[in-house]
N, C-alpha and C positions, 0 to 999 in steps of 0.2 A: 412417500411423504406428500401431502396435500398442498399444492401451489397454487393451484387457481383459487379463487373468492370469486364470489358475487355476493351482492348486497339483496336481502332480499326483507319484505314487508311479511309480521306474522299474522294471523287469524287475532283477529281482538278477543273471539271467545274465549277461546286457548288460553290468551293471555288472564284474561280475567279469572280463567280457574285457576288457573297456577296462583294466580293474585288470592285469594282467598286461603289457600293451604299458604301460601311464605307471603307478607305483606311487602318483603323486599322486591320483590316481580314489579316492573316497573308498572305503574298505575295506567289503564287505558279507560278509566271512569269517569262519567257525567256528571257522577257526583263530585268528585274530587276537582272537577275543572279539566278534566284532563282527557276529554275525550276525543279529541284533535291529534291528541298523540299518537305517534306510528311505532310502533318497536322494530327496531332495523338493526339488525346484523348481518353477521358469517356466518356461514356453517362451518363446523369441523369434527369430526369423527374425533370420540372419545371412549375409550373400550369398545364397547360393542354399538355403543347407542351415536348418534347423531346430535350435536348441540348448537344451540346458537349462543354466537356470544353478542351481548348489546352491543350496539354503537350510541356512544351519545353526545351531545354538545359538550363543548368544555364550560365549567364552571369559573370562577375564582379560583375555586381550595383546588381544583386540578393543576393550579400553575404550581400553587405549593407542593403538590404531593410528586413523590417517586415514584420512577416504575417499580412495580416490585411482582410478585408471585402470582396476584389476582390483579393487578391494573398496568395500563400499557399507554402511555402517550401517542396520540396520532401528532404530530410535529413535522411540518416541513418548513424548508426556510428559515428555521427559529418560532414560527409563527404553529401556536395549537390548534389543530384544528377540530379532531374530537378526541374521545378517549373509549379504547375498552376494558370493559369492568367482566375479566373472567371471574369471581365470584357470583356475578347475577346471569352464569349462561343456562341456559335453562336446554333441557329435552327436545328435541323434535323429529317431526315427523313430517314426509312430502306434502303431506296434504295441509298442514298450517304454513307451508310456504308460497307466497309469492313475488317471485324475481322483480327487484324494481328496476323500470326503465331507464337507463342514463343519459337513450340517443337525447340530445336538441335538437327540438326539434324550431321551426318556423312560426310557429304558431303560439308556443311557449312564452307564457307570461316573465316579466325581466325575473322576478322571485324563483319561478320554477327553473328556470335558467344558471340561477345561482347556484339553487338549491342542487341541481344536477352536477355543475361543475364541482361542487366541492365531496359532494359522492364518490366524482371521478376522483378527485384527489385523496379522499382517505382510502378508497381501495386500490388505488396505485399503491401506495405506503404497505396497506393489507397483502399486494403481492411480494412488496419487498422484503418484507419482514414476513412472512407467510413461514419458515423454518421456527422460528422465535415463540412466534403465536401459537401456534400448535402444539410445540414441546410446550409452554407455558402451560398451555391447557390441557394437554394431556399428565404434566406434574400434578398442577394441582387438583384435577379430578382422583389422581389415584392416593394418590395421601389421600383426600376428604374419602373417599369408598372402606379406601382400607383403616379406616379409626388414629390413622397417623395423629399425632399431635404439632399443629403448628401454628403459625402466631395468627393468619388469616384465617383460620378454621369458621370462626366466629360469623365470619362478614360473609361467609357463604352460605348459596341457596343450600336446606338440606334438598344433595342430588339425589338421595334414596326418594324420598317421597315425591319427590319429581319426577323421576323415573316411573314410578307406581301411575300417578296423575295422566302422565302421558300415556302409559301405555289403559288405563280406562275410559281415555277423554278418545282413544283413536280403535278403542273397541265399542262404544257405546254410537260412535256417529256415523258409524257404515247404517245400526240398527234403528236409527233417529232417519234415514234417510229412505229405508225402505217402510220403518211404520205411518212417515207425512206420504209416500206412494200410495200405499194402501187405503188412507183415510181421505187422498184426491181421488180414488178407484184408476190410479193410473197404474197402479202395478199390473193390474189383469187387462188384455186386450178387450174392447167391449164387442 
């Protein structure tokens, strides 16, 4: 069983194509305003593949809503601090992750500061409930695979084409990376 979390930042391209095939994939668009935005989750191992599940701010309608099959309160104190939405977890792979920093550091703006302690706090919570999280999302990935019928079905990513997505966005950019060598003449020794 998967205990440890770290919080980690995704590849915005990544995000963007997934954004294109399911428009629920959180937005990291210019257009949209939104391109400040960082998508930040867990990892956790589901059948075979690797998934991140969001983190996000809490809203309003999060105070009202329950936890239920696809959504999970971050709570400590009484006091919300984010939420995750296992419906929006998407595919991944090492290469669209990168680990975000939590040390504070001295130099760290009072914002960054904040923003790092409360990281630290939702992924304390993420190790506490790390059993929870996981069976969560490993339930409801196997209902949505196997055609199960169930009331969340709706509000989830289709995992099938996301799977598809990932596994061509992470075949195509080994070959995107050796034909920009080639066309710098850095692939060939001169």
């Amino acid at each position: 069983m998967q205990t440890e979390f770290k919080l980690y930042k995704v590849d915005m391209k990544y995000i963007r194509n997934l954004h294109h095939i399911d428009d629920r994939v959180l937005s990291v668009s210019p257009q949209t305003g939104k391109d400040t935005r960082v998508f930040v989750g867990i990892v956790i191992v589901c059948g075979t593949h690797k998934y991140c599940i969001p983190l996000s701010s809490p809203k309003d309608k999060h105070k009202r809503m329950r936890n239920s099959m696809d959504f999970s309160k971050i709570e400590v104190d009484g006091k919300l601090l984010g939420v995750l939405n296992f419906n929006l977890m998407i595919p991944i792979e090492e290469a669209q992750l990168q680990p975000i920093d939590l040390i504070v550091r001295r130099r760290d703006r009072s914002e960054i500061i904040r923003y790092k302690e409360l990281c630290q706090k939702e992924l304390e919570w993420c190790h506490r409930h790390s059993e929870v999280i996981c069976n969560k999302a490993n339930v409801l990935y196997k209902a949505y695979i196997s055609d199960d019928t169930f009331s969340a079905r709706d509000r989830c990513l289709d995992f099938h084409k996301m799977e598809a997505e990932c596994k061509k966005f992470n075949t195509k950019a080994p070959e995107e990376a050796i034909r920009k060598e080639y066309e710098n003449g850095s692939l060939y020794p001169q």
